[in-house]
C-alpha positions as CSV (number, residue, x, y, z in Angstrom):
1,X,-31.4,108.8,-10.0
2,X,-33.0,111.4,-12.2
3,X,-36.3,111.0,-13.9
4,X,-34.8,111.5,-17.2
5,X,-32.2,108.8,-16.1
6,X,-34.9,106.7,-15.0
7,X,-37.6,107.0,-18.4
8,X,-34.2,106.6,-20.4
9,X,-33.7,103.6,-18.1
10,X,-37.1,102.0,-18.4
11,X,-36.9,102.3,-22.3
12,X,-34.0,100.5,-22.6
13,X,-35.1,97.7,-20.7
14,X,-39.0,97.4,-22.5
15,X,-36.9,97.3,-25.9
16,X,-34.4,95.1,-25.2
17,X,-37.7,93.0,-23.9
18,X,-39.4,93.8,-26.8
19,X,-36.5,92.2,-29.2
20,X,-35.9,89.3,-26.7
21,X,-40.0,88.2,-27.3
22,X,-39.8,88.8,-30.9
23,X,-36.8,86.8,-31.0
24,X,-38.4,83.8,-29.8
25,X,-41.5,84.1,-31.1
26,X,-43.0,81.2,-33.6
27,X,-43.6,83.7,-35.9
28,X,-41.5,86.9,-35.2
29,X,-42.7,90.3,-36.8
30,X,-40.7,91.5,-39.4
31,X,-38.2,94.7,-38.5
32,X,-38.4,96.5,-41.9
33,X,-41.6,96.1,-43.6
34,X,-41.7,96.0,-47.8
35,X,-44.9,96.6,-49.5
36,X,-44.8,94.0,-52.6
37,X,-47.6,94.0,-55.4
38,X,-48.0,97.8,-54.6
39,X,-49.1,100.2,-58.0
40,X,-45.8,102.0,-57.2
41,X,-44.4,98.7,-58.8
42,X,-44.5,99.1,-62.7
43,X,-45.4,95.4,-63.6
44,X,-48.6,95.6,-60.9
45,X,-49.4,98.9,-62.4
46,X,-49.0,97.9,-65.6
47,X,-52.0,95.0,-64.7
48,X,-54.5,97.8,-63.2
49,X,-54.4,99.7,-66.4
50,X,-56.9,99.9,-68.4
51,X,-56.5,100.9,-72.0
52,X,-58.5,103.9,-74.3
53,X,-59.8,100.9,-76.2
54,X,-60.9,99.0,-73.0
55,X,-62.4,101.8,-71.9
56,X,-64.1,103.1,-74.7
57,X,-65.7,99.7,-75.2
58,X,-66.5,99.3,-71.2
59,X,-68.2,103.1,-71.5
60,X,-70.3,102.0,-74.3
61,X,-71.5,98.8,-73.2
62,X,-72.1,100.9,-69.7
63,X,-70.1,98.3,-68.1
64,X,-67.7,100.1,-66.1
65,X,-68.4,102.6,-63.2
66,X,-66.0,105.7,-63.7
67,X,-64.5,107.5,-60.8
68,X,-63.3,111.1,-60.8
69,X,-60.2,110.6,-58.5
70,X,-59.6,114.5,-58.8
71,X,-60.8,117.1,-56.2
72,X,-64.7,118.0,-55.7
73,X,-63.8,121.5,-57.2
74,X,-62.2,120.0,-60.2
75,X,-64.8,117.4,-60.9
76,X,-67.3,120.1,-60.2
77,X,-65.6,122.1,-63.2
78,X,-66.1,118.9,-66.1
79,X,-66.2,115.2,-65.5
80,X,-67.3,112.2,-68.0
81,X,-70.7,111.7,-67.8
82,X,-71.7,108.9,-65.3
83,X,-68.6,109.5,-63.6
84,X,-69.1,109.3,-59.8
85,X,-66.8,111.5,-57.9
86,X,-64.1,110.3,-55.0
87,X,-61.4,112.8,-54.6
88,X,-58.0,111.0,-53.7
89,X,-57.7,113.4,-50.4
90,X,-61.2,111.9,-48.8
91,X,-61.7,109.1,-50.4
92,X,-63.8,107.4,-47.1
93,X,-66.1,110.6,-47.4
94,X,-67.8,109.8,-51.3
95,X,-67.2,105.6,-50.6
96,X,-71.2,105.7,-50.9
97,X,-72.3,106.9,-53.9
98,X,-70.1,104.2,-55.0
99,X,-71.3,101.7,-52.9
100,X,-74.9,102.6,-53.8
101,X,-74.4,102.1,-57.6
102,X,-71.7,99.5,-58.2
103,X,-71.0,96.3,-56.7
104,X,-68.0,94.9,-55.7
105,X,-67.6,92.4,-58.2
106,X,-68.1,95.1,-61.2
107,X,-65.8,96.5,-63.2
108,X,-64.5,100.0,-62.4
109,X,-62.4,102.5,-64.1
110,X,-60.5,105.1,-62.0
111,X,-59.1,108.7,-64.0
112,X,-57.2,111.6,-62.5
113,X,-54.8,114.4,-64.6
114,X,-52.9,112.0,-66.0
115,X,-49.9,109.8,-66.4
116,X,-48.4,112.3,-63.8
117,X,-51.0,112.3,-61.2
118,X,-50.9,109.9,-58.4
119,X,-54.7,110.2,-57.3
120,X,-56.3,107.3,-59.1
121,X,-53.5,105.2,-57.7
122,X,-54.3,106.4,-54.3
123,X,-58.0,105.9,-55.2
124,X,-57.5,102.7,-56.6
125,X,-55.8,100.9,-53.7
126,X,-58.4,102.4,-51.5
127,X,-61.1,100.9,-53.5
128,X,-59.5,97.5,-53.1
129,X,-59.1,98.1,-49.6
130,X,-62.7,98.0,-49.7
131,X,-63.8,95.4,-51.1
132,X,-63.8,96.3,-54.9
133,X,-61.6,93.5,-57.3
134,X,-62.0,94.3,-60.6
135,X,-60.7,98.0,-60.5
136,X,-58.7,99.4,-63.8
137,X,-56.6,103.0,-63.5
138,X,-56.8,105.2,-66.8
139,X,-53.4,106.8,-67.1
140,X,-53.8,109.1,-69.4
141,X,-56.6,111.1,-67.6
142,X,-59.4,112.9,-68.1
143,X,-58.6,115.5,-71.0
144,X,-57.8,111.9,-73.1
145,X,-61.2,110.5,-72.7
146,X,-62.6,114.2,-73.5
147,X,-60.4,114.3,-76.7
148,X,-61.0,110.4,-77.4
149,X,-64.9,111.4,-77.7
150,X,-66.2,110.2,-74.5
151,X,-69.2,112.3,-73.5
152,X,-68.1,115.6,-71.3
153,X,-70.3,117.6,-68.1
154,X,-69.1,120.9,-67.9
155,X,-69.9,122.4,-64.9
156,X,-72.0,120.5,-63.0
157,X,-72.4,119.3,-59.4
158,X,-69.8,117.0,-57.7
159,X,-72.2,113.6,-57.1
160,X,-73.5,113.3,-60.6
161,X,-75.1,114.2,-63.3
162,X,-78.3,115.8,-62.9
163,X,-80.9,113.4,-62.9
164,X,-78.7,111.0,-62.3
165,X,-78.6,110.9,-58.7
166,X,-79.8,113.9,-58.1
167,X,-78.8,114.4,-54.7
168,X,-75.6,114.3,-52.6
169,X,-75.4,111.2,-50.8
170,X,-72.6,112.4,-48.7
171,X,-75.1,115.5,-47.2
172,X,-78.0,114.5,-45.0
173,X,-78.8,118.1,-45.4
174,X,-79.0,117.9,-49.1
175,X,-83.0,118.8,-49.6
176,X,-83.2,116.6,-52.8
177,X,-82.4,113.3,-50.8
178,X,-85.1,111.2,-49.4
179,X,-86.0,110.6,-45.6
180,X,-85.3,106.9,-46.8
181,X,-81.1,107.7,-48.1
182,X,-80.3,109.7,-45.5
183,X,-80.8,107.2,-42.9
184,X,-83.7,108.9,-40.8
């Protein structure tokens, strides 16, 4: 017998195991997995939005915590002020400034492009992954809260606004954090 014969041989037998245990299992695992209550689904999605109005009134009161969901260079070009940034593509690298500013239990309000842009959904359900419940996505996007008045940074650095923060949280480099944030 081959060796191709044979690994062809051995995989047969280790699945046909494999459905024979799941078979008789007290709980058997599931052969096509379906994702319910995702924010693909329009009436889930339609619960995590948060309104102009509910943000507006959120922003003013300084309830909410707004994250940026749109790339470092992006947010780096204009953000709302007090917006914290965590680009959809890395979310786990900017988790920190967040975590450092909001708890879990508060209110946040996640903004991308727009209605068309998936990155404060992707943001979103990462945030919840991580322990945050009461997280809201702004559909509309950024140029709505600029044109709905909501206070505008042009230009400025991707982890704040300065004097803000005033550092980068995510670079132990950064010379403006403290011995004490970065750990050492």
């Amino acid at each position: 017998m081959n060796h191709i014969a044979r690994a062809f041989l051995i995989l047969l037998v280790g699945t046909i195991l494999a459905v024979v245990v799941n078979t008789v299992r007290s709980s058997p695992l599931t052969w096509i997995y379906e994702v319910e209550g995702t924010l693909d689904d329009p009436e889930v999605l339609e619960e995590h939005s948060a309104s102009l109005d509910e943000v507006r009134l959120l922003y003013e009161q300084g309830a909410p915590f707004l994250i940026d969901a749109r790339k470092v260079e992006v947010y780096q070009k204009g953000h709302i002020l007090g917006a914290i940034n965590i680009p959809f593509d890395v979310p786990e690298n900017h988790l920190e400034a967040l975590f450092a500013n909001c708890l879990p239990d508060q209110p946040v309000v996640v903004y991308c492009e727009g209605a068309e842009c998936e990155s404060s959904k992707i943001v979103c359900r990462f945030l919840e992954e991580s322990g945050y419940s009461e997280t809201k996505i702004y559909l509309a996007g950024y140029d709505s809260l600029v044109a709905a008045g909501l206070d505008e940074i042009p230009g400025s650095g991707p982890y704040g606004d300065e004097g803000e923060m005033g550092f980068d949280p995510n670079d132990p480099n950064d010379p403006n954090m403290s011995t004490e944030e970065s750990g050492e």
